[in-house]
N, CA, C and O of each residue as an XYZ file, in Angstrom:
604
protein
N      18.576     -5.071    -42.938
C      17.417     -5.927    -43.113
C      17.868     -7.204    -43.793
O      18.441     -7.082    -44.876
N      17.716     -8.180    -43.387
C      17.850     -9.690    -44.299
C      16.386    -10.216    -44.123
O      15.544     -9.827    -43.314
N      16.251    -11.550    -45.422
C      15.125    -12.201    -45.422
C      16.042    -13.245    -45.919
O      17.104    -13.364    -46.530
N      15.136    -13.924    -45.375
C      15.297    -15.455    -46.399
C      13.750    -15.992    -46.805
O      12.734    -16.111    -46.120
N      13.977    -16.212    -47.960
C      12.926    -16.696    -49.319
C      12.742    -17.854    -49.764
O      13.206    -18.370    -50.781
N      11.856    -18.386    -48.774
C      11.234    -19.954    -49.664
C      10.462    -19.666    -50.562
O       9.577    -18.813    -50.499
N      10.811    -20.561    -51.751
C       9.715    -20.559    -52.889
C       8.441    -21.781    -52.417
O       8.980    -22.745    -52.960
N       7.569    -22.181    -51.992
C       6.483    -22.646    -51.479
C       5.446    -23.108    -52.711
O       5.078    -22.641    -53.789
N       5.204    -24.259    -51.938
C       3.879    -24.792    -52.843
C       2.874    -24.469    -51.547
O       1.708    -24.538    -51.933
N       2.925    -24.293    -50.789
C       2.058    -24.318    -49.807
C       2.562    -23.483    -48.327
O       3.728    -23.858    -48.210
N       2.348    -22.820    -47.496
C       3.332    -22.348    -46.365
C       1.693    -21.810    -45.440
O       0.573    -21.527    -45.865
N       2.365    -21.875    -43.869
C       1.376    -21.504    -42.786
C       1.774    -21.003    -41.195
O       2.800    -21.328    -40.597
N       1.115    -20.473    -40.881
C       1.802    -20.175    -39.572
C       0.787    -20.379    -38.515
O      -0.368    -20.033    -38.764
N       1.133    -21.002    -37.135
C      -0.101    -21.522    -36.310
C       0.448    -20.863    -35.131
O       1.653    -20.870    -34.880
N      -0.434    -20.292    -34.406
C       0.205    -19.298    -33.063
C      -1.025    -19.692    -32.186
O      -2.219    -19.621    -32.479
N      -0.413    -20.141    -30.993
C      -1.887    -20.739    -29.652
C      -2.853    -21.723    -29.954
O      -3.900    -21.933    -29.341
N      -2.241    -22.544    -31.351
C      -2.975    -23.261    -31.573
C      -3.906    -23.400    -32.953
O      -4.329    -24.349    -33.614
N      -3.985    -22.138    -33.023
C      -4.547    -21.637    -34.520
C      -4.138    -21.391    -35.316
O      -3.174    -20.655    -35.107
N      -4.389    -21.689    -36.762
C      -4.355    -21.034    -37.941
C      -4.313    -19.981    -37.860
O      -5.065    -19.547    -36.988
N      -3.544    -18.986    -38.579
C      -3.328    -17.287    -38.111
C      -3.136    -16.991    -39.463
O      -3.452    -15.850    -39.799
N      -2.672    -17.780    -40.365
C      -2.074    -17.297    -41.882
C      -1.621    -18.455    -42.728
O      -0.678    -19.207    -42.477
N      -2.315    -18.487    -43.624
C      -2.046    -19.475    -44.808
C      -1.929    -18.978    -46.130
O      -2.519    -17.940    -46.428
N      -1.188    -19.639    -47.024
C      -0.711    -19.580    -48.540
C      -1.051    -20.487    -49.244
O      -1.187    -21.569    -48.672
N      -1.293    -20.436    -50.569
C      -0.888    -21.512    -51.515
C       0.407    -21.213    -52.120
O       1.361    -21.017    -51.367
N       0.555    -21.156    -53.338
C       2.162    -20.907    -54.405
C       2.731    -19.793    -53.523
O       1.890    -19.297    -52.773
N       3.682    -19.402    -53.459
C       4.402    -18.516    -53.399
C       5.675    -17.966    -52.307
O       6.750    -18.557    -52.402
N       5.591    -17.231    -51.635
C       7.215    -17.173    -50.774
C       6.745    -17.107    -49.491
O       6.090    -16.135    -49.116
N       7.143    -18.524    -48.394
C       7.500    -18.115    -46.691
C       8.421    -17.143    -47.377
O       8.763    -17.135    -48.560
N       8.896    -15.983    -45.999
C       9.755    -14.878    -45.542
C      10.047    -14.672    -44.442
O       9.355    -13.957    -43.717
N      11.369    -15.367    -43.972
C      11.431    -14.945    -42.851
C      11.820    -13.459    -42.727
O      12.163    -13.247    -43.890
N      12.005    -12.193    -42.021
C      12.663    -11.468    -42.297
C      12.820    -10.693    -40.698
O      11.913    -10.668    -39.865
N      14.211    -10.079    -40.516
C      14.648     -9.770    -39.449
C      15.099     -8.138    -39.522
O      14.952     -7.587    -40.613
N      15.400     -7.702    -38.898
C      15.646     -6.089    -38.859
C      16.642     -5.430    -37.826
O      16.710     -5.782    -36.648
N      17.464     -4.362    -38.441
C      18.560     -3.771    -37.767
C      18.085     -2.136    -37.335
O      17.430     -1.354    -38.023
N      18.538     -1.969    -36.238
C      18.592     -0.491    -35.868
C      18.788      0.215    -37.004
O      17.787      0.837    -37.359
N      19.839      0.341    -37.765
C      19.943      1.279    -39.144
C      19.162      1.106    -39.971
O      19.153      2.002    -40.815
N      18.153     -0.033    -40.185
C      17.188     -0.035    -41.363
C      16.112      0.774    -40.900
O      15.587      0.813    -39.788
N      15.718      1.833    -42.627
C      15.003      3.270    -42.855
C      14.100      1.785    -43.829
O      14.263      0.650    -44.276
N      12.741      3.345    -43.614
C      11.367      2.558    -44.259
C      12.179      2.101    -45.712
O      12.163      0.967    -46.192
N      12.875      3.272    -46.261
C      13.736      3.667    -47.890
C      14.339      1.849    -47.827
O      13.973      0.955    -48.589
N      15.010      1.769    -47.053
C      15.408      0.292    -47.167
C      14.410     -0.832    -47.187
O      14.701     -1.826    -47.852
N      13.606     -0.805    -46.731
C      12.563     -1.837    -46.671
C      11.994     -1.517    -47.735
O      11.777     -2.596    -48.286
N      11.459     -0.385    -48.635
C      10.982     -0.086    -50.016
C      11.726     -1.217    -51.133
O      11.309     -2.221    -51.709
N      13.218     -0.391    -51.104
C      13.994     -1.271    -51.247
C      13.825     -2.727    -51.630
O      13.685     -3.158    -52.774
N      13.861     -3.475    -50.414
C      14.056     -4.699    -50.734
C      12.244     -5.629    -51.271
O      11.841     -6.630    -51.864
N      11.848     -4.696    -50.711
C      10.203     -4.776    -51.503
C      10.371     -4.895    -52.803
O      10.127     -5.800    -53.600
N      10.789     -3.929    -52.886
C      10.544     -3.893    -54.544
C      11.840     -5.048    -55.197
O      11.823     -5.439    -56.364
N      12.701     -5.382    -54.375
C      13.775     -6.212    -55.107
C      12.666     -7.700    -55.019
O      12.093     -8.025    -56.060
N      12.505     -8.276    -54.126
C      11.267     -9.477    -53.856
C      10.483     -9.495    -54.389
O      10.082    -10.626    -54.662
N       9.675     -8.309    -54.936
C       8.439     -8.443    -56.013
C       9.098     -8.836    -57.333
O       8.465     -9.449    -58.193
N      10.508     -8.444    -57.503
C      10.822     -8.696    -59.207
C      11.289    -10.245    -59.189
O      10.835    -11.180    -59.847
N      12.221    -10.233    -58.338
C      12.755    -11.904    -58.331
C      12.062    -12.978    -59.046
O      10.861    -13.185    -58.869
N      12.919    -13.796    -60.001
C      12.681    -14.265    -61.009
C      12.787    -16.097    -60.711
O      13.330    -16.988    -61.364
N      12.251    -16.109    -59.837
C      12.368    -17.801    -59.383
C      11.352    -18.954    -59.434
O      11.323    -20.118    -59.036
N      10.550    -18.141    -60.082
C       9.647    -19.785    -60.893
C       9.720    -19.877    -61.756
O      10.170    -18.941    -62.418
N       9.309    -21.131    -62.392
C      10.103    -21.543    -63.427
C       8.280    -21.155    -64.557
O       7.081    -21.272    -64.304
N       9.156    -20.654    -65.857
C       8.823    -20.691    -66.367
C       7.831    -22.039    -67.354
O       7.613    -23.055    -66.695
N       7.343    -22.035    -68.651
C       7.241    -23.237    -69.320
C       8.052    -23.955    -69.364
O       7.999    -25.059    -68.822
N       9.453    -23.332    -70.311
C      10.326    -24.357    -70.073
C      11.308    -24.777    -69.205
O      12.448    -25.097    -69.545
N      10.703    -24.775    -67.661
C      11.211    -24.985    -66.598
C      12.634    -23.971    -66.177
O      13.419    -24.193    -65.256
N      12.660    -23.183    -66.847
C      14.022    -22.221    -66.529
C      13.259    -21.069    -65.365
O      12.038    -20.908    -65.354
N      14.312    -20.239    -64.307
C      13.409    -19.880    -63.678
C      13.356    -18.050    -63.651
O      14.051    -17.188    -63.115
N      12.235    -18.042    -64.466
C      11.843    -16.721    -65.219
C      10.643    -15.790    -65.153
O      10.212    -14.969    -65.962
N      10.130    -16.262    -63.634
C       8.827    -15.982    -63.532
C       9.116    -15.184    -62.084
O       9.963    -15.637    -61.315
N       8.363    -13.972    -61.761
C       8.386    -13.413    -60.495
C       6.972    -14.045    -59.903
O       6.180    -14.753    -60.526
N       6.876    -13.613    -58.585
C       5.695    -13.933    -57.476
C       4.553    -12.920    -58.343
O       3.370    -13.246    -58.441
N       5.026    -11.846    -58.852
C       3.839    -11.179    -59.645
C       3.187    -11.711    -60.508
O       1.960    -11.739    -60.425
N       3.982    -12.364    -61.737
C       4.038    -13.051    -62.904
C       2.884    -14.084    -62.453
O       1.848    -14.215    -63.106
N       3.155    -14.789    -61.298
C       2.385    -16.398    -60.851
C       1.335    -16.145    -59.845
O       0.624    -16.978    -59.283
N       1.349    -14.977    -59.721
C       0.435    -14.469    -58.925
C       0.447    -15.107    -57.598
O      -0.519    -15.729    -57.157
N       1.641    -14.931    -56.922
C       1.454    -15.852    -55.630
C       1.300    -15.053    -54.863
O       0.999    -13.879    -55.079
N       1.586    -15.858    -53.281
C       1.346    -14.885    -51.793
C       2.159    -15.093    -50.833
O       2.441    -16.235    -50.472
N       2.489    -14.379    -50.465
C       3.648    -14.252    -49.125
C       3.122    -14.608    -47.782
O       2.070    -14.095    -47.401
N       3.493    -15.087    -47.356
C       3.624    -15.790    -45.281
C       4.635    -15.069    -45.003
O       5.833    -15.344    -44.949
N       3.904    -13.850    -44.778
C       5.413    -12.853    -43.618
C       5.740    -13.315    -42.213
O       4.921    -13.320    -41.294
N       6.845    -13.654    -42.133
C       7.448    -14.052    -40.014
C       8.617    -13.399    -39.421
O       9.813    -13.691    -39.412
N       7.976    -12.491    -38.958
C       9.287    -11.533    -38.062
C      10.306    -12.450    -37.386
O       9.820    -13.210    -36.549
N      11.726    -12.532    -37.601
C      12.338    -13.278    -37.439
C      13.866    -12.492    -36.514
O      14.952    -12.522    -37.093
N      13.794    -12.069    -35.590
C      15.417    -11.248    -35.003
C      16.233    -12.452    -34.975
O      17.395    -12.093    -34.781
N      16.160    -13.631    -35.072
C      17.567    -14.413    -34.912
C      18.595    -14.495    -36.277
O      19.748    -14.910    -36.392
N      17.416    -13.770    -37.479
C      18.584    -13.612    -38.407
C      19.950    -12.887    -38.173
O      21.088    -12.953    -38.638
N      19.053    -11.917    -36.899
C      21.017    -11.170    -36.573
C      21.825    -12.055    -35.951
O      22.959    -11.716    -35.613
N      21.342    -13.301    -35.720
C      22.778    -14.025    -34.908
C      24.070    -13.745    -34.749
O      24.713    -14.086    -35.742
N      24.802    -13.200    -33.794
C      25.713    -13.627    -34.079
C      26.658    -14.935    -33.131
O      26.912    -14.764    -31.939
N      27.017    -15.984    -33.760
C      27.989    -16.755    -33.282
C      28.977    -16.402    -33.149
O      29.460    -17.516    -32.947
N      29.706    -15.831    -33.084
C      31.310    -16.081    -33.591
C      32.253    -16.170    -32.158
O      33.405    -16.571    -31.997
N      31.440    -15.722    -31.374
C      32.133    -15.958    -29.859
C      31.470    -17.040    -29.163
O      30.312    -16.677    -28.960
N      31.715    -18.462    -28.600
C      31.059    -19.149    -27.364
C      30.264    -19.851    -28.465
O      30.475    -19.876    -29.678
N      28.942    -20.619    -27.470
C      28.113    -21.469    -28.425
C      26.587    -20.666    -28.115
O      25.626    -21.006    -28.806
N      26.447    -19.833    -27.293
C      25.246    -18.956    -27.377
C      25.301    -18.122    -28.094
O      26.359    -17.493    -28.058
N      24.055    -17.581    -29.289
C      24.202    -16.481    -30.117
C      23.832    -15.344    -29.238
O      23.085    -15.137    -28.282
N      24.799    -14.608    -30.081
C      23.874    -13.011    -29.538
C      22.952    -12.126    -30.371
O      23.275    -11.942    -31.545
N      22.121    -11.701    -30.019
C      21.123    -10.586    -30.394
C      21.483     -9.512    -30.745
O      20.891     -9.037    -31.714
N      22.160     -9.020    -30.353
C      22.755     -7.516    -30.338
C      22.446     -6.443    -31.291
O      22.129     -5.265    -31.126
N      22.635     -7.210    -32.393
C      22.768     -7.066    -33.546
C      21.580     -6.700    -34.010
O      21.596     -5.791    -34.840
N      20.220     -7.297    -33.612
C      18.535     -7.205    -34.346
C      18.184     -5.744    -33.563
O      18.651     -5.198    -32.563
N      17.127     -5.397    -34.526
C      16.879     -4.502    -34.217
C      16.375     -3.969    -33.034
O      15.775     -4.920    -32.533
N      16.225     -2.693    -32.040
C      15.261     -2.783    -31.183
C      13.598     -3.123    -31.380
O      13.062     -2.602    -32.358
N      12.761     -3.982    -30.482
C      11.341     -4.209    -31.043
C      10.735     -3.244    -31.268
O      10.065     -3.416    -32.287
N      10.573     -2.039    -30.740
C       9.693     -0.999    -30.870
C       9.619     -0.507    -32.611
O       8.638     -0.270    -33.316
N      11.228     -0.476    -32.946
C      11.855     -0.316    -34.435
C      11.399     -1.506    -35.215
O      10.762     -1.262    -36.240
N      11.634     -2.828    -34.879
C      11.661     -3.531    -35.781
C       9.908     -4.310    -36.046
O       9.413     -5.016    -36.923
N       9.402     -3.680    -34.711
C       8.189     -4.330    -35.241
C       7.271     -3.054    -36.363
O       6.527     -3.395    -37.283
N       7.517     -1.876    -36.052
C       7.231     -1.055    -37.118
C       7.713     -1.210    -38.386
O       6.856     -0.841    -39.189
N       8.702     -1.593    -38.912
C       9.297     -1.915    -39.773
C       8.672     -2.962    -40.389
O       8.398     -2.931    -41.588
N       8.367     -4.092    -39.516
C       7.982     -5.371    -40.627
C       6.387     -5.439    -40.727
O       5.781     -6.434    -41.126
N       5.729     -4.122    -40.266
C       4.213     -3.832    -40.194
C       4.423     -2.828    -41.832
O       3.594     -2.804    -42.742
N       5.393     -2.290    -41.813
C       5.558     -1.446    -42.891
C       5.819     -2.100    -44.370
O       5.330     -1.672    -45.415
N       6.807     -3.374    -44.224
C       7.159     -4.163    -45.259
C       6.071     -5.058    -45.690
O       5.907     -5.305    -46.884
N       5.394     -5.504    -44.860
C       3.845     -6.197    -44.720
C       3.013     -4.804    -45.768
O       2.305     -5.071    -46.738
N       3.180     -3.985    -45.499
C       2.016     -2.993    -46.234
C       2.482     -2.837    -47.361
O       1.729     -2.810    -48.335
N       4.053     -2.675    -47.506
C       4.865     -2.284    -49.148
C       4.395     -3.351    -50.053
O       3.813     -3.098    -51.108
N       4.732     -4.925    -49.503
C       4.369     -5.866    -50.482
C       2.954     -5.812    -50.907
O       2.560     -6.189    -52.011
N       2.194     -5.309    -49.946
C       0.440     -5.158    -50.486
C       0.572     -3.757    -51.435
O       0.191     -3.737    -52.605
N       0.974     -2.977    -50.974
C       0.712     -1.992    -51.963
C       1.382     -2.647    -53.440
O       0.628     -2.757    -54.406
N       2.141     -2.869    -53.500
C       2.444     -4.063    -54.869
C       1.755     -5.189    -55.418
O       2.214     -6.157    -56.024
N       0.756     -4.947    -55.153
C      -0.305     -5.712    -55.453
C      -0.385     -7.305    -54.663
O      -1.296     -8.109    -54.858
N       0.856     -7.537    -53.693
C       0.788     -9.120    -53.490
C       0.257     -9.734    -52.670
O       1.217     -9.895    -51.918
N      -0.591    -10.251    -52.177
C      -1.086    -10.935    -51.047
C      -0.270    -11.118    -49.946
O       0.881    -11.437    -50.245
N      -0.576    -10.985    -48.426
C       0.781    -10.740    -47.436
C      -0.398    -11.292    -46.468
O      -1.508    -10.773    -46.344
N       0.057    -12.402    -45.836
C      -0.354    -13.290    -44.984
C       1.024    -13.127    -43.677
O       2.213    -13.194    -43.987
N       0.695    -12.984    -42.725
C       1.455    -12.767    -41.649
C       1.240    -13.644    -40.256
O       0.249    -14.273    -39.887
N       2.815    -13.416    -39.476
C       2.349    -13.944    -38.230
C       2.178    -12.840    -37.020
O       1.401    -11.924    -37.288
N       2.604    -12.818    -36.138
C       2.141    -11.890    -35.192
C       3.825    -11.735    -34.430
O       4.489    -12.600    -33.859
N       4.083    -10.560    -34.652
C       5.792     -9.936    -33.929
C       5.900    -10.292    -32.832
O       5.012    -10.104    -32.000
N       6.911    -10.835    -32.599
C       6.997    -11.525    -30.950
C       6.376    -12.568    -30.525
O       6.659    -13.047    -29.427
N       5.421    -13.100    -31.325
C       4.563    -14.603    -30.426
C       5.796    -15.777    -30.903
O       6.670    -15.747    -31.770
N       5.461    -16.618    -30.062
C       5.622    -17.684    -30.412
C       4.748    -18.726    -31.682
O       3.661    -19.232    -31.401
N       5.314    -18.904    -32.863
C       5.056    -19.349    -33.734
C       5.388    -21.062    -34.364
O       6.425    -21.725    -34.366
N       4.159    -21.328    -34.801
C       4.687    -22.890    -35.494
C       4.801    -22.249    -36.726
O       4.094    -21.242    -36.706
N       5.539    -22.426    -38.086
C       5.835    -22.479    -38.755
C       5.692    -23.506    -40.365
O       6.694    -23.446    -41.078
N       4.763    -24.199    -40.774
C       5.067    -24.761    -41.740
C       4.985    -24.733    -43.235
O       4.199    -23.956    -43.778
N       5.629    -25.409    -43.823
C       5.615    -24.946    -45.122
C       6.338    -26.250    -46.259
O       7.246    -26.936    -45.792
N       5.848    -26.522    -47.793
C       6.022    -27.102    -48.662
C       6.883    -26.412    -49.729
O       6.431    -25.888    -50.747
N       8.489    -26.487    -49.290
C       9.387    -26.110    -49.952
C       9.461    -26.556    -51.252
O       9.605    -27.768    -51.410
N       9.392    -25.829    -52.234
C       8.842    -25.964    -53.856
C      10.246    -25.706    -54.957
O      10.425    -24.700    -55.644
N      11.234    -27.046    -54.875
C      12.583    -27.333    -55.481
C      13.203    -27.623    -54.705
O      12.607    -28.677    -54.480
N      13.871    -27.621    -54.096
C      13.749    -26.269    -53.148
C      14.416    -25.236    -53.734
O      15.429    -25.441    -54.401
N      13.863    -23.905    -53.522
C      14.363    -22.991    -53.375
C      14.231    -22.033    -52.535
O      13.197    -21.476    -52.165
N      15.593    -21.798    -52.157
C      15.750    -20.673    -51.064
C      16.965    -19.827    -51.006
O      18.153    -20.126    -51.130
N      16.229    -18.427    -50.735
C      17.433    -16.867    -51.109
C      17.611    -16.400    -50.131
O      16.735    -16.356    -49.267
N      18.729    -15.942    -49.987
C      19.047    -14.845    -48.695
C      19.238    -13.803    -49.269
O      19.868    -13.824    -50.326
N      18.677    -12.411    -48.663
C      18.619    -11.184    -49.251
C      19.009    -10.544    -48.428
O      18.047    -10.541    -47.659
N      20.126     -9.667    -47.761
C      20.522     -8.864    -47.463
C      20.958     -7.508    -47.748
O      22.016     -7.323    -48.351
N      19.962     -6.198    -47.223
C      19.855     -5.049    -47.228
C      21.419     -4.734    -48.044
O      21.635     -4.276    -49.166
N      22.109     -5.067    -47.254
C      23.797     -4.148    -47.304
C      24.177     -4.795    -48.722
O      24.782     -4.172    -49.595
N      23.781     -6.012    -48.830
C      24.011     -6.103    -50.092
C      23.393     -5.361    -51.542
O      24.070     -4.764    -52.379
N      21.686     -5.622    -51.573
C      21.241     -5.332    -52.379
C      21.080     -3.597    -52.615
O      20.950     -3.180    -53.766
N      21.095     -2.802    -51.646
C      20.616     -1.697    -51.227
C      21.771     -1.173    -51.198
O      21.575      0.018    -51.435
N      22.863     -1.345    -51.050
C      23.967     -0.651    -50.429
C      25.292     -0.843    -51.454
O      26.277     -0.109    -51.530
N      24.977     -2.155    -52.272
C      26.139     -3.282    -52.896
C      26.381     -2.661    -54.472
O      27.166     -3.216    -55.240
């Protein structure tokens, strides 16, 4: 499982035209999924994303979780995180999960972050999506399963 983590002043997702999901403070997510990722892993990295300590506190140091600030997540199923380049100039897929797997999975991670009390604004698995969002420092994390879960 990988994500990548914008910290957001603002984030949205528009599919056919519409508004489908909006935020104020808190984290776009892209997040993508592998054949070997178990719900246990997606718990996992749930619970690692709810603690993460990346707003800034009073005195601007950054010491505050999405709990702490009470923000909300823009979930976006994302398989091109499995890219791989390393052969030619077309990526391959190979690597992401099958859909049947991975869209259960990020219906499941969508429910973990709610059961954690956080607001989970989503796009829809497989559509075609606009994307926007008000990158806030910027900051942005890459979280990878094998790392955090496994490391």
């Amino acid at each position: 499982m990988r994500t990548v983590i914008q910290r957001v002043s603002e984030a949205s997702v528009t599919i056919d035209g519409h508004v489908h999901g909006d935020i104020g403070r808190g984290y776009m997510i892209l997040v993508g999924f592998e054949d070997a990722d178990t719900e246990e892993i997606v718990r996992a990295m749930c619970a690692k994303i709810s603690k993460l300590r990346i707003f800034d506190d009073d005195a601007g140091k950054m010491n505050r979780s999405i709990l702490d600030v009470q923000g909300a997540i823009l979930s976006i199923s994302q398989f091109t995180l499995y890219a791989d380049c390393r052969k030619g100039n077309r990526p391959s897929f190979s690597g992401s999960g099958s859909p049947v797997h991975a869209e259960a999975l990020y219906h499941y991670f969508n429910d973990q972050l709610r059961y954690l009390t956080i607001p989970v604004e989503e796009g829809i698995f497989g559509a075609d999506m606009k994307v926007r969002l008000l990158n806030d420092g910027p900051v942005t994390i890459v979280l990878d399963s094998k790392e955090i879960v496994h490391g």
